[in-house]
ZAMARZA-388805 format. One record per residue (C-alpha): x, y, z; residue number from 1; chain. Coordinates in steps of 0.001 Angstrom, whole numbers, plus 500000, padded with zeros to 6 digits. Example, Ala and Ser with C-alpha at 12.3 -4.5 7.8 and 13.67 -1.06 7.14 Angstrom:
<recs>
REC;xx;yy;zz;k;c
REC;512300;495500;507800;1;A .
REC;513670;498940;507140;2;A .
</recs>
This chain:
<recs>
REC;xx;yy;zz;k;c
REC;893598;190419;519456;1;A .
REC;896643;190447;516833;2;A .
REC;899022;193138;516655;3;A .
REC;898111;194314;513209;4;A .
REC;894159;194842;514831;5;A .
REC;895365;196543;517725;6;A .
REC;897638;198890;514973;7;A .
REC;894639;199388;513009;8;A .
REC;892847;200866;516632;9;A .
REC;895487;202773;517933;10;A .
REC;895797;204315;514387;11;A .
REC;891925;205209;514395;12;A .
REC;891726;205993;517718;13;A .
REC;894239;209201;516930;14;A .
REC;893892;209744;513251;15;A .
REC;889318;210300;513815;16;A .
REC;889649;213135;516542;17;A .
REC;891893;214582;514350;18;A .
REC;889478;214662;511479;19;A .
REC;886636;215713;513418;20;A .
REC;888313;218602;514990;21;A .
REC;890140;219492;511194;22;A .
REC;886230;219223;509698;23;A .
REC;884079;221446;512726;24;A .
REC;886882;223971;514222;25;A .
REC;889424;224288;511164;26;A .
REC;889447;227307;509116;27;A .
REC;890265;227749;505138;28;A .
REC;893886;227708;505697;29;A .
REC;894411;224392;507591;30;A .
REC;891826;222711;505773;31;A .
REC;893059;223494;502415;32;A .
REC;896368;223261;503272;33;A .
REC;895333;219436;504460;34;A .
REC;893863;218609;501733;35;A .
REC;897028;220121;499349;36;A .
REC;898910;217582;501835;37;A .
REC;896958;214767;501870;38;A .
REC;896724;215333;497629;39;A .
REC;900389;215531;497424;40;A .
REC;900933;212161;499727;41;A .
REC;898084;210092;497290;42;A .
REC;899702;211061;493954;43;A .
REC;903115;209814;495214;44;A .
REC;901100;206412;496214;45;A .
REC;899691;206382;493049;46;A .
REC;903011;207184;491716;47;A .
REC;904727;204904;492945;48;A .
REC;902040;201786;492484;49;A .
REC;902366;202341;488943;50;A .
REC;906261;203188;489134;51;A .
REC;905962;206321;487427;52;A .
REC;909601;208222;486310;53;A .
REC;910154;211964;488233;54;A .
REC;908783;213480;485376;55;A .
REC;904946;212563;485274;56;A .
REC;905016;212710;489454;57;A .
REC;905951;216781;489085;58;A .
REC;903766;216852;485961;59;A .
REC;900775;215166;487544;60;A .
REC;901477;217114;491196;61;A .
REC;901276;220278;489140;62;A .
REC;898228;219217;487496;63;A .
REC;896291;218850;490506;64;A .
REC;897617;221738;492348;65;A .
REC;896535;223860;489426;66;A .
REC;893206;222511;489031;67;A .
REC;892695;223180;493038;68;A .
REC;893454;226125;493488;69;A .
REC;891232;227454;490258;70;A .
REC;888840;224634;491232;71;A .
REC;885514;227719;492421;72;A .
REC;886659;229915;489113;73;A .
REC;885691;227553;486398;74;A .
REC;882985;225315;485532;75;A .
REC;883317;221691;486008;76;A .
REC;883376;221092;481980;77;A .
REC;886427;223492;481610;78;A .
REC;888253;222150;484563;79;A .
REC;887858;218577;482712;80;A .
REC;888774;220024;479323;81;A .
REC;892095;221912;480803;82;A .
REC;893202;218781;482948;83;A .
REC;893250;216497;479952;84;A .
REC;895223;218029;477713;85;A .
REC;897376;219272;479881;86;A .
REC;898073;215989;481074;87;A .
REC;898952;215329;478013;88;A .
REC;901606;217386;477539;89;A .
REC;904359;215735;478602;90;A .
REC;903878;212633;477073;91;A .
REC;903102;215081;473463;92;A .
REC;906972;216777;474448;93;A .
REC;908740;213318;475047;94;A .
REC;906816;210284;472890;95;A .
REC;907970;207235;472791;96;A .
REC;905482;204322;472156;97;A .
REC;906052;202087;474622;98;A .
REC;906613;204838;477151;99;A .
REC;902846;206261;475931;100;A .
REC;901319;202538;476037;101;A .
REC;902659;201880;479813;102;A .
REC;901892;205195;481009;103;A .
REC;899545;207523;479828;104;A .
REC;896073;205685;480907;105;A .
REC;896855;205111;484392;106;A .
REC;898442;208761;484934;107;A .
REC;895494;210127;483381;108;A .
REC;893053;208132;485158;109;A .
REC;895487;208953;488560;110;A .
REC;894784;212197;487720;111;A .
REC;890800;212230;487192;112;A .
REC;890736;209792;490376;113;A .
REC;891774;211912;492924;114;A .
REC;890721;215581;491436;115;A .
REC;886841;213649;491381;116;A .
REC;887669;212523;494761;117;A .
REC;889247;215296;496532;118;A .
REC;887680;218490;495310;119;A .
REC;884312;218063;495970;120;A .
REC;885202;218907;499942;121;A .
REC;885969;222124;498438;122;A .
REC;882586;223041;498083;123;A .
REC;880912;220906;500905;124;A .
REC;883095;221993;503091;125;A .
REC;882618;225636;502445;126;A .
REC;879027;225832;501124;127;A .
REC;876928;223606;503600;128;A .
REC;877234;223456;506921;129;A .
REC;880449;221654;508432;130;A .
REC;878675;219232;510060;131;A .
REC;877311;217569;507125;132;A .
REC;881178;216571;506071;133;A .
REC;881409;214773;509495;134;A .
REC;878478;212953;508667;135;A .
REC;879999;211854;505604;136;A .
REC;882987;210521;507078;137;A .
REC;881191;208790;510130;138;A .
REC;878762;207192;507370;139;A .
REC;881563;205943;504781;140;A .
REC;884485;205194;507484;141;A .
REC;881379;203429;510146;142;A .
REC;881040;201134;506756;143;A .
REC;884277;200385;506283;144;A .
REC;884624;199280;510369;145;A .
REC;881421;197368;510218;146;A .
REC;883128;195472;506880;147;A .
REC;885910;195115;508507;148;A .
REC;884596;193350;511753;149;A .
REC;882038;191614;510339;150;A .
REC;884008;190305;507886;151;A .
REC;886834;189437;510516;152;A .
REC;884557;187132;512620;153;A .
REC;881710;185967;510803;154;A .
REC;882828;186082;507467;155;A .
REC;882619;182851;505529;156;A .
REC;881173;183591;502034;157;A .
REC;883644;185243;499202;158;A .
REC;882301;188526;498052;159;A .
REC;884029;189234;495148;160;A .
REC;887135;187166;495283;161;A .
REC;888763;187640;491967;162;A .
REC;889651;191570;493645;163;A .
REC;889791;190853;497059;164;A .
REC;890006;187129;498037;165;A .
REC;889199;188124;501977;166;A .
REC;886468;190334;501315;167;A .
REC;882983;188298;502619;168;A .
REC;879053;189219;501970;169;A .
REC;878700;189057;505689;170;A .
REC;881700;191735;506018;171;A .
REC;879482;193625;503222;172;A .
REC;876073;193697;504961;173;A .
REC;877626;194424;508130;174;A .
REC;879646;197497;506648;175;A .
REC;876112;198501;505499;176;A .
REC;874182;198065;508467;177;A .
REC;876692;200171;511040;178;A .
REC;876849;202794;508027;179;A .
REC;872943;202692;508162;180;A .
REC;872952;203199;512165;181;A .
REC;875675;205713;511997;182;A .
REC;873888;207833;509752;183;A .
REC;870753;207622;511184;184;A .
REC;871848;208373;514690;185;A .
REC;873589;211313;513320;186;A .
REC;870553;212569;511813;187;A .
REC;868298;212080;514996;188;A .
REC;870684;214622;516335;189;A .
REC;871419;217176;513446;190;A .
REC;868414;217029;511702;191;A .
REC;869217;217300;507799;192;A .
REC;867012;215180;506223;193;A .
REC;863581;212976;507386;194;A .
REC;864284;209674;507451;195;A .
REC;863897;207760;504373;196;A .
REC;866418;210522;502819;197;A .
REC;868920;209991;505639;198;A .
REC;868913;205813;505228;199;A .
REC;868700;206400;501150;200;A .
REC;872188;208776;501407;201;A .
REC;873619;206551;503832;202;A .
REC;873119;203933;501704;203;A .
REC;874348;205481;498313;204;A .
REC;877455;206742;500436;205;A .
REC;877983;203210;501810;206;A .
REC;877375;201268;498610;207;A .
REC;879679;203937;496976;208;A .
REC;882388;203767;499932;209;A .
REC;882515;199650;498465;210;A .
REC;883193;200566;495038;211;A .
REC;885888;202944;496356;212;A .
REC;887581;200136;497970;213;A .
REC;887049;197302;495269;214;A .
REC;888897;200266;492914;215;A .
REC;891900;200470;495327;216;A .
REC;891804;196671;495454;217;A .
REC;891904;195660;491546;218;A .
REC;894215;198834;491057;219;A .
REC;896907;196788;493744;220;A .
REC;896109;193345;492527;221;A .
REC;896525;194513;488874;222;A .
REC;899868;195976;489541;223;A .
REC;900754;193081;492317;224;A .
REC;901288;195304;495264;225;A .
REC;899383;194955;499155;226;A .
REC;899323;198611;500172;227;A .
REC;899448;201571;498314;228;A .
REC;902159;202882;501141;229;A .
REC;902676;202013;504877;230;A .
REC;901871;205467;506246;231;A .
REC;899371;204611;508645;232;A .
REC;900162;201490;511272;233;A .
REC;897839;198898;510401;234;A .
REC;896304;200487;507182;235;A .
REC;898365;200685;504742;236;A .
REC;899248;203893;502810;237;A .
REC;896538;206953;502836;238;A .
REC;894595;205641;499472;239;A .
REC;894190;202467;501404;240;A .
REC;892303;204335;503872;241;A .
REC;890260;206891;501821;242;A .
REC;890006;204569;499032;243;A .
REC;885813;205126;499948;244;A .
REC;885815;208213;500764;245;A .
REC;887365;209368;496841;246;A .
REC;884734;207253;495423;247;A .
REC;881787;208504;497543;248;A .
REC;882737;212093;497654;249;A .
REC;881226;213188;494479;250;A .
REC;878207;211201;495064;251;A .
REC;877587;213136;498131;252;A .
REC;878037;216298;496790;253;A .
REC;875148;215572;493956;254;A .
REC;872846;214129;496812;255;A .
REC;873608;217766;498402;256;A .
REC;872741;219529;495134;257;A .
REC;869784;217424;494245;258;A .
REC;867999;217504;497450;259;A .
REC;866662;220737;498293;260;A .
REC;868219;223160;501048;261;A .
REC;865312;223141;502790;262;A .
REC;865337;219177;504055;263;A .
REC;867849;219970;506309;264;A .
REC;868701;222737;508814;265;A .
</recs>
């Protein structure tokens, strides 16, 4: 076992408990608080990937905090609407061509990438019940273990190497599989859906949790960079580790919406 594994373990080992006890016991206050926390620490990351000056950090911090906190108040259309254009503004207030052309894109699509990623908890969390959330998290994080391992020590055949040279199909169908058995175990004890729903979500949430992390990994191979930070021993920086979780987030919350209330208890 190499140091970095053991890292990535220890990390794990303290960081899920945490989670779990933030997702079932934690009231409005902690968890949004968290999550204004944990939005602040991935905009600096994304900052800071794409070197951005003081100015669009505060800008694009504002931005999100704004959009949070009137996040229930508006529809989703407005919300868009309001976020791009002001977004815009400070590159309207101080243009300069090359500064547009280097930065506006990627701050707007910072921007779009997190707010689509982090606000949907903001209704699951407080309009279904809690445990739901936790069996999002065991579903995409149990995929990103079973990747991991599988990958680790049977792994042989590139997945998609131009993005991620180390990434294997055998680390991709074992991410799937232990996301398949997590989710399914869960549901033999909470009961939400029958059981071709519960493998189809786990699935979508799985497949989606991939996409997440091929995102994070084109995003640092584009801008030549291995971690998005180093705040978590053996991780990387927090977008390395929720990299799935801001992809599949959304996805989950429109499985929620389209399957009626009544397929779970």
């Amino acid at each position: 076992m190499n140091f970095e594994f053991l890292k990535r373990v220890l990390s794990a080992s303290v960081l899920f408990p945490l989670l779990v006890i933030l997702v079932l016991k934690g009231n409005s206050l902690v968890i949004n608080l968290t999550i204004l926390i944990c939005l602040f620490i991935a905009w600096f990351e994304w900052s800071k990937l794409f070197n951005f000056e003081s100015l669009l950090f505060f800008w694009g911090l504002i931005s999100l905090i704004l959009v949070y906190s009137f996040f229930l108040k508006f529809n989703f259309f407005h919300l868009f609407v309001f976020t791009f254009f002001w977004a815009f503004l400070p590159f309207i207030f101080n243009f300069e061509a090359p500064f547009f052309y280097k930065n506006f894109f990627v701050f707007l699509l910072g921007i779009f990438y997190l707010f689509l990623g982090f606000f949907p908890f903001k209704i699951i969390l407080f309009e279904y019940p809690r445990e739901l959330t936790l069996f999002f998290f065991c579903v995409v994080f149990a995929n990103d273990t079973g990747a991991y391992l599988s990958g680790k020590f049977l792994g042989k055949r590139p997945f998609i190497p131009k993005i991620s040279p180390k990434k294997t199909w055998e680390g991709f169908w074992g991410g799937m599989v232990l996301a398949l058995l997590v989710g399914w175990m869960l549901n033999n004890y909470f009961h939400f859906w029958d059981s071709r729903r519960v493998i189809l979500v786990s699935f979508v949430l799985a497949l989606f949790g991939v996409m997440g992390d091929l995102f994070e990994s084109a995003i640092k191979r584009a801008v030549g960079k291995k971690d998005s930070g180093a705040l978590i021993p053996g991780h990387g920086g927090l977008l390395d580790r929720i990299d799935g979780v801001l992809f599949a987030s959304p996805v989950f919350l429109l499985l929620l919406e389209v399957f009626p209330h009544g397929t779970y208890s």
